[in-house]
MIDOTI-122968 format. One record per atom (N, C-alpha, C): x, y, z. Coordinates in steps of 0.02 Angstrom, whole numbers, padded with zeros to 5 digits, always signed. Atoms other than C-alpha are relative to their C-alpha. Example, Ala and Ser with C-alpha at 12.3 -4.5 7.8 and 13.67 -1.06 7.14 Angstrom:
! residues 2
+00045-00059+00000+00615-00225+00390+00045+00060+00000-00042-00059-00003+00684-00053+00357-00039+00055+00037
! end
This chain:
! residues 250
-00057-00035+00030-01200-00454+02275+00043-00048-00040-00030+00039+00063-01102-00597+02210-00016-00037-00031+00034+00023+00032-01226-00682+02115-00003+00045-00052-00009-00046+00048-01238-00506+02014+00061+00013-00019-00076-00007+00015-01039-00492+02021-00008-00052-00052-00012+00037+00051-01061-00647+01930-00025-00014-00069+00036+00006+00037-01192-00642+01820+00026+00083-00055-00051-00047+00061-01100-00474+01742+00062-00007-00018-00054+00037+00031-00945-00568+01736+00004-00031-00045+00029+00033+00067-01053-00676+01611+00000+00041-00060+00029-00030+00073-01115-00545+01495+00065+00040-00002-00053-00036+00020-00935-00446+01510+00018-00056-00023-00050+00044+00041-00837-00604+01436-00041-00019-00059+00024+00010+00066-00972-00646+01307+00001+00052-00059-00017-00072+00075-00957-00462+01232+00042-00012-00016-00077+00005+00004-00758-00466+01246+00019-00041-00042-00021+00053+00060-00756-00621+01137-00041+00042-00073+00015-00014+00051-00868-00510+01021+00061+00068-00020-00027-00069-00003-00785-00329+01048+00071-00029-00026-00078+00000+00028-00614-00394+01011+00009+00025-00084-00009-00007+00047-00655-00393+00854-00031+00055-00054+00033-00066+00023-00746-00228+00826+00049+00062+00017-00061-00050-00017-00640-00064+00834+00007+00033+00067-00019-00026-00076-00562+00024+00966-00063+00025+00016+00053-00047-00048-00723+00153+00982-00043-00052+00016+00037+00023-00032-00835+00020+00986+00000-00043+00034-00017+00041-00051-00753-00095+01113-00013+00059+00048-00006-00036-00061-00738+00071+01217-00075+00006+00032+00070-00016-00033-00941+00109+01191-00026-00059+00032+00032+00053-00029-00975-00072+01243+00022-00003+00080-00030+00005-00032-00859-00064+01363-00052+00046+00064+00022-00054-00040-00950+00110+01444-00073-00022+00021+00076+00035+00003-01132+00023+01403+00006-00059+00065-00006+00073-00043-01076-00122+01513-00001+00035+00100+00012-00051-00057-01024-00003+01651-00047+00039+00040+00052-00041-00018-01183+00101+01661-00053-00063+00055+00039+00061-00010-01284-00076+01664+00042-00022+00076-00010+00048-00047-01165-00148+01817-00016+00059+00060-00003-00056-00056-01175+00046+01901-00059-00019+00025+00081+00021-00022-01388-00002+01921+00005-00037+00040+00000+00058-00036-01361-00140+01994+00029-00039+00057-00043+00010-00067-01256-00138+02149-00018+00068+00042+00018-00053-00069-01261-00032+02308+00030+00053-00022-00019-00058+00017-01215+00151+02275+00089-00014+00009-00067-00008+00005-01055+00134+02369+00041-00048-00047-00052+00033+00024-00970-00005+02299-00003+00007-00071+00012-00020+00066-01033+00042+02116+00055+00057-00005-00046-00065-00005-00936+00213+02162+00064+00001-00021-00086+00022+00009-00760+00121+02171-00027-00012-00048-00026+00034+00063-00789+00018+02028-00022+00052-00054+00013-00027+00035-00851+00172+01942+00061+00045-00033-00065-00045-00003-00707+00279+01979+00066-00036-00032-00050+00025+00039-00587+00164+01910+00002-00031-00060+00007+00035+00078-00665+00091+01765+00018+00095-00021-00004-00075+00035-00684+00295+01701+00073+00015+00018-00075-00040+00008-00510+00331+01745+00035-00052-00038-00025+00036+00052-00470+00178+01626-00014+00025-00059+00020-00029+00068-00585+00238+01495+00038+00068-00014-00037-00070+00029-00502+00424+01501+00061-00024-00010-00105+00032+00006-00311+00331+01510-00037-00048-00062-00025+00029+00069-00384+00249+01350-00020+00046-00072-00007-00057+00048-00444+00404+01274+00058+00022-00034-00085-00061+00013-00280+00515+01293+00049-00069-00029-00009+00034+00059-00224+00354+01212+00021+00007-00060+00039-00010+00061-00328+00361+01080+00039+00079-00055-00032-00054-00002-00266+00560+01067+00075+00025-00005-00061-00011-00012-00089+00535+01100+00052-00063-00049-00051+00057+00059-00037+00380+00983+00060+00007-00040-00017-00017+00041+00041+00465+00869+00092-00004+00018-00071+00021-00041+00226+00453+00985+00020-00051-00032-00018+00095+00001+00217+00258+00978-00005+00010-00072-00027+00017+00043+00193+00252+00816+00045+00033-00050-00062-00015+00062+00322+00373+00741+00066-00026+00027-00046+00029-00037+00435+00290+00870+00010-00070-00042+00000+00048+00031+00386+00126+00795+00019-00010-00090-00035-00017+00067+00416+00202+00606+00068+00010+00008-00074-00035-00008+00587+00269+00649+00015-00074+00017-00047+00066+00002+00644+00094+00701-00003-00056-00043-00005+00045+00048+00578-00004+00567+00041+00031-00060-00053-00039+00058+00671+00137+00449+00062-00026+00004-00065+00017-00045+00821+00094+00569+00018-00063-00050-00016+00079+00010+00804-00089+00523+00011-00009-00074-00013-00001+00073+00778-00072+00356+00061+00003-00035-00063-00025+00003+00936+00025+00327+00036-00042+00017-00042+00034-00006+01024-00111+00403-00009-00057-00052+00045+00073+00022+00936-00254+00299-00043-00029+00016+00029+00054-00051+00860-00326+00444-00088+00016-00018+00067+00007+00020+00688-00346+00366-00051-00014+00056+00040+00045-00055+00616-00462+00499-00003+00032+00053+00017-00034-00049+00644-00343+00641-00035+00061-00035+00024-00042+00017+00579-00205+00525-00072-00007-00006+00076+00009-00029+00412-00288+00523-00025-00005+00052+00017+00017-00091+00397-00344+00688-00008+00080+00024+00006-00070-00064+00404-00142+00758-00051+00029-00054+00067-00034+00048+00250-00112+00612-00051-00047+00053+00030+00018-00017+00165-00246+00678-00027-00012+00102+00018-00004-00076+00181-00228+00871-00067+00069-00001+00049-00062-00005+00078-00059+00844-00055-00009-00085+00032-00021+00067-00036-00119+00701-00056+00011-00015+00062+00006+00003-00202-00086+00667-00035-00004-00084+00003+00010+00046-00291-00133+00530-00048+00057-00049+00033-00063+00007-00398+00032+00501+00059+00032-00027-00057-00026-00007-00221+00100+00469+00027+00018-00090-00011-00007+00083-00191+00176+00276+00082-00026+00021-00083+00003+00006-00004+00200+00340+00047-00057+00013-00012+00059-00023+00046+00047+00424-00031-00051-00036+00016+00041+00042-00028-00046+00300+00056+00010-00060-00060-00028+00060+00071+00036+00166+00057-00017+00029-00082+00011+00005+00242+00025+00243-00006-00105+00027-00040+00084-00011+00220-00177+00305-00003-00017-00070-00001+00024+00038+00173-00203+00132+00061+00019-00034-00052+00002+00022+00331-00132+00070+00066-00030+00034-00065+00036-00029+00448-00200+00202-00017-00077-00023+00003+00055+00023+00367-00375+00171+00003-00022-00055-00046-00017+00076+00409-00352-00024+00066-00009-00007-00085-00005+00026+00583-00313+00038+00015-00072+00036-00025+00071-00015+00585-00487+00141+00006-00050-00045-00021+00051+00034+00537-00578+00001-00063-00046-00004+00076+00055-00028+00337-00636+00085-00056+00061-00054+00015-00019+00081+00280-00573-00095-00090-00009+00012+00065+00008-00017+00094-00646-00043-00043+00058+00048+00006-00052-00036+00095-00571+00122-00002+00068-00013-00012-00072+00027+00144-00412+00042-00055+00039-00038+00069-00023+00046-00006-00397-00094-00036-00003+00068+00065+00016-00055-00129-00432+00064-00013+00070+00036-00024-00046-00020-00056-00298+00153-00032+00100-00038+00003-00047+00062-00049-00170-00016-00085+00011+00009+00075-00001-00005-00247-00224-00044-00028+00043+00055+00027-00033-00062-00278-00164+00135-00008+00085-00001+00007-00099-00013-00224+00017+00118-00030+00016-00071+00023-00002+00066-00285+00016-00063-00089+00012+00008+00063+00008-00007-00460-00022-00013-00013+00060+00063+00024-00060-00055-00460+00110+00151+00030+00070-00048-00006-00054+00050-00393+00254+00008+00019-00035-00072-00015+00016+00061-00431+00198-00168+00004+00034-00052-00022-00058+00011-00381+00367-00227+00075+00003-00013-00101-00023-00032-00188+00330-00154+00014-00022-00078-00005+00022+00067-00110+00295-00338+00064-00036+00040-00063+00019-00012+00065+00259-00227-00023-00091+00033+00034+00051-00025-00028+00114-00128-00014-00067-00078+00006+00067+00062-00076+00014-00303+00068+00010-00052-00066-00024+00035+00115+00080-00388+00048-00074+00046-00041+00077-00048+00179-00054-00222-00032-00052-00030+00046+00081+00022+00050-00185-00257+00018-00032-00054-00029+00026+00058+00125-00209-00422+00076-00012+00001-00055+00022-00027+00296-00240-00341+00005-00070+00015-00004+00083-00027+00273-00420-00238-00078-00026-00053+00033+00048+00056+00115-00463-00385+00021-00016-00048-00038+00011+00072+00232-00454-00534+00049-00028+00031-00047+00027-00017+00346-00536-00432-00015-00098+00008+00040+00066+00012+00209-00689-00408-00025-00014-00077+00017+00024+00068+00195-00679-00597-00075+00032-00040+00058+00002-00014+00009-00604-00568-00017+00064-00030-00003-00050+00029+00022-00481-00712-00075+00058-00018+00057-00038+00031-00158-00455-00763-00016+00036+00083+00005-00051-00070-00179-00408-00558+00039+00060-00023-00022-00075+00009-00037-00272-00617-00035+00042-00041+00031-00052+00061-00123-00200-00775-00070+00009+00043+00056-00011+00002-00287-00210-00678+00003+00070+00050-00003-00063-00065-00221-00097-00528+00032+00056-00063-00034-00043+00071-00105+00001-00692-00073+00064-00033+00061-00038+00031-00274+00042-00766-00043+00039+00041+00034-00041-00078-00361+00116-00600+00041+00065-00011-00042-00072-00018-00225+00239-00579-00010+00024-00073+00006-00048+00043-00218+00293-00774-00093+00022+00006+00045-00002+00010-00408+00294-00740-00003+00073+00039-00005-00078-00030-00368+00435-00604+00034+00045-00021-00054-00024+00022-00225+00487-00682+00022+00007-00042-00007+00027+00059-00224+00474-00877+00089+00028+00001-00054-00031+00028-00059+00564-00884+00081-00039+00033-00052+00051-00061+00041+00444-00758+00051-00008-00056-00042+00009+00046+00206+00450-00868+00029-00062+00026-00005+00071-00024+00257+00299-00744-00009-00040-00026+00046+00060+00012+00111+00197-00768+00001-00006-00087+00020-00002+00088+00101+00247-00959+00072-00051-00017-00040+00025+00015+00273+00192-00986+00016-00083+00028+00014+00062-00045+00250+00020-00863-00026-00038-00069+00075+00033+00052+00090-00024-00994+00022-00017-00081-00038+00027+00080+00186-00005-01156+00059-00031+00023-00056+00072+00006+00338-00121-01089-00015-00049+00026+00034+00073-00022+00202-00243-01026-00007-00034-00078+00047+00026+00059+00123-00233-01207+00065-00021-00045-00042+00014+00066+00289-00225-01306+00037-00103+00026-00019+00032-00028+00347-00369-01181-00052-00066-00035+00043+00038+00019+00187-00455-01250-00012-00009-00097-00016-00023+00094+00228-00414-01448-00066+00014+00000+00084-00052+00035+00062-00315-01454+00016+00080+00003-00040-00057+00016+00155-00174-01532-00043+00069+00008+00051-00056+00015+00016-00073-01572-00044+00034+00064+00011-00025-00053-00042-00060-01390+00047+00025+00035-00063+00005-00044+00129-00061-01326+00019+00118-00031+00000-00063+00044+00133+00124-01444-00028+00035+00023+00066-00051-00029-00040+00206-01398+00052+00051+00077-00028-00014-00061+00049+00203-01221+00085+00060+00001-00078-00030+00026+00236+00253-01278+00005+00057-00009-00006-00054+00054+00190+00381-01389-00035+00052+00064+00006-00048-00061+00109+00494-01218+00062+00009+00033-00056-00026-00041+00263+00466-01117+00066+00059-00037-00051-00033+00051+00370+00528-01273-00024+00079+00018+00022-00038-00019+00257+00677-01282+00000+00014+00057-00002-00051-00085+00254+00740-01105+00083+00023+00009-00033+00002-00005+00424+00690-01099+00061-00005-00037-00045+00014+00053+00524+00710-01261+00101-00015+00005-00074+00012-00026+00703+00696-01183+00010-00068+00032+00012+00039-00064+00672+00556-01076+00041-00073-00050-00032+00067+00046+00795+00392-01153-00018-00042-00002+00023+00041+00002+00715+00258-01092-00060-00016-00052+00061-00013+00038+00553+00292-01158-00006-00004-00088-00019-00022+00070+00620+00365-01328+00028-00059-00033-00021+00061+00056+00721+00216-01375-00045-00058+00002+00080+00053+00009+00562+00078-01326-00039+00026-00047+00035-00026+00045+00462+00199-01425+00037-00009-00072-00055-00008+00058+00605+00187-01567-00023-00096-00023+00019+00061+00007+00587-00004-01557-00064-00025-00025+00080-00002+00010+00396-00004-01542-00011+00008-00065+00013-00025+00095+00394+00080-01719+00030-00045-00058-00035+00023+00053+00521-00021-01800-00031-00069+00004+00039+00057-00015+00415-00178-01732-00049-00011-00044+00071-00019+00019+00265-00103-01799+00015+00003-00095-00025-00024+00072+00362-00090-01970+00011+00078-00022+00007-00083+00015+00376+00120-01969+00073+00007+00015-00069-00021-00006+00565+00114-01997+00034+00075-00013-00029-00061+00011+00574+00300-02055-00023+00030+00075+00001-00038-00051+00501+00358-01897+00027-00036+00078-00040+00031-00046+00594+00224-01801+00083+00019+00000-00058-00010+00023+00754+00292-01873+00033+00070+00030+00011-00068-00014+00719+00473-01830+00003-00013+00098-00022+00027-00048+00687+00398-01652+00064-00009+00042-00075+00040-00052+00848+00297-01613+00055+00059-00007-00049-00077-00013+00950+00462-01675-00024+00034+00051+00024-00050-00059+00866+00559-01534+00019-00039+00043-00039+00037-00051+00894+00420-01421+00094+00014+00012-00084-00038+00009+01072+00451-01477+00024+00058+00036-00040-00068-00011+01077+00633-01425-00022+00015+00084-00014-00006-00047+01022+00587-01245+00048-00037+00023-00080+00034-00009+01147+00457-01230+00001-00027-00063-00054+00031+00066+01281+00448-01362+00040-00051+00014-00031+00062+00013+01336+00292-01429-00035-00060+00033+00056+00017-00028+01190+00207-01334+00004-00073-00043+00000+00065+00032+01194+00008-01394-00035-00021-00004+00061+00025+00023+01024-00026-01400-00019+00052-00066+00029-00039+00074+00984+00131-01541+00053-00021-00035-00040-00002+00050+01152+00110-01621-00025-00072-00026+00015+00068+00019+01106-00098-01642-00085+00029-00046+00059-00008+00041+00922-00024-01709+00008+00039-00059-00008-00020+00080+00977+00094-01837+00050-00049-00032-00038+00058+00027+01100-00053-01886-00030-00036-00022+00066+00045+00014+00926-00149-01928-00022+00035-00082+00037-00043+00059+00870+00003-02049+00026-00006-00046-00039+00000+00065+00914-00031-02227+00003+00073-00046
! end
């Protein structure tokens, strides 16, 4: 008996160094596989106890499994908490006590609290994570371009930028992002392509309208840069970026 006690004490700690690092279900099936194998191999009764209490572990890690969902809106609600105060550092810490890395959601919010700390690296790592388990989410690569343009790591932004208009041609966001990367880059004529959608979708919209106003007068198209910065005008009057651009127009 304790020669076999020991000799499955062996092969349970050599999995356990593997299983740690495989997911919950399949630590549990190794876990159950291991069980069956030590039930063979001992006297009925004493297999019995250790049967009865391993399975009332495995069901207490089912309803778990089933019931999570408490802990972690418990654990959201206090990193919200923290947030709200500033307190960054405790706002990660109650993501990461419950974290798993399978996790779209908890991936997504450490990467935005660690953005708001300031661990700009950490943060993309994070972003990537839920990005790659839904590369569909458009909000997931919208963060990622938060703490990467913050490391300077622009073509990473235009490359995630271009994904989403790839799902999303109409992203008035992203469209408008792409032409004040390009105008940012004096490549007018790309900085336009982009502009000239957000305008269209959104013909009221000021921001947009007076970059687009600029864009043109860049591009040399001062009559339709002119026409522009007056519209800019008539969402906000007296506006000091159009009034300084029609002040350009001879």
């Amino acid at each position: 008996m304790e020669t076999l006690i020991r000799q499955q004490s062996v092969v349970c700690s050599q999995q356990s160094a593997v299983s740690s690092q495989l997911s919950y279900v399949t630590r549990i099936s190794l876990f159950t596989h291991d069980l069956f194998i030590f039930f063979k191999g001992v006297r009925e009764g004493f297999a019995f106890r250790y049967f009865a209490t391993s399975l009332f572990l495995l069901f207490s890690f089912a309803l778990f499994s089933q019931n999570n969902y408490p802990v972690l809106q418990d654990a959201f609600s206090k990193s919200y908490a923290y947030e709200s105060r500033g307190n960054f550092s405790d706002a990660i810490t109650c993501m990461k006590t419950v974290y798993q890395e399978d996790s779209y959601e908890i991936n997504l919010r450490l990467g935005y609290v660690t953005y708001l700390a300031g661990l700009f690296t950490e943060s993309t790592a994070y972003y990537q994570k839920a990005i790659a388990l839904k590369p569909y989410a458009i909000e997931a690569k919208i963060g990622f371009a938060n703490p990467a343009s913050a490391l300077g790591n622009w073509d990473q932004v235009m490359a995630q930028y271009n994904e989403i208009l790839a799902i999303d041609p109409q992203n008035t966001l992203i469209n408008y992002r792409m032409g004040s990367i390009y105008y940012g880059r004096k490549d007018y004529a790309k900085a336009e392509k982009y502009l000239e959608k957000v305008v269209n979708l959104f013909p009221f919209d000021y921001d947009s309208m007076v970059l687009y106003a600029w864009t043109n007068y860049r591009l040399g198209k001062t009559r339709e840069a002119q026409v522009l910065f007056n519209k800019a005008l008539l969402i906000r009057p007296k506006d000091a970026s159009a009034t300084e651009g029609l002040g350009l127009i001879k």
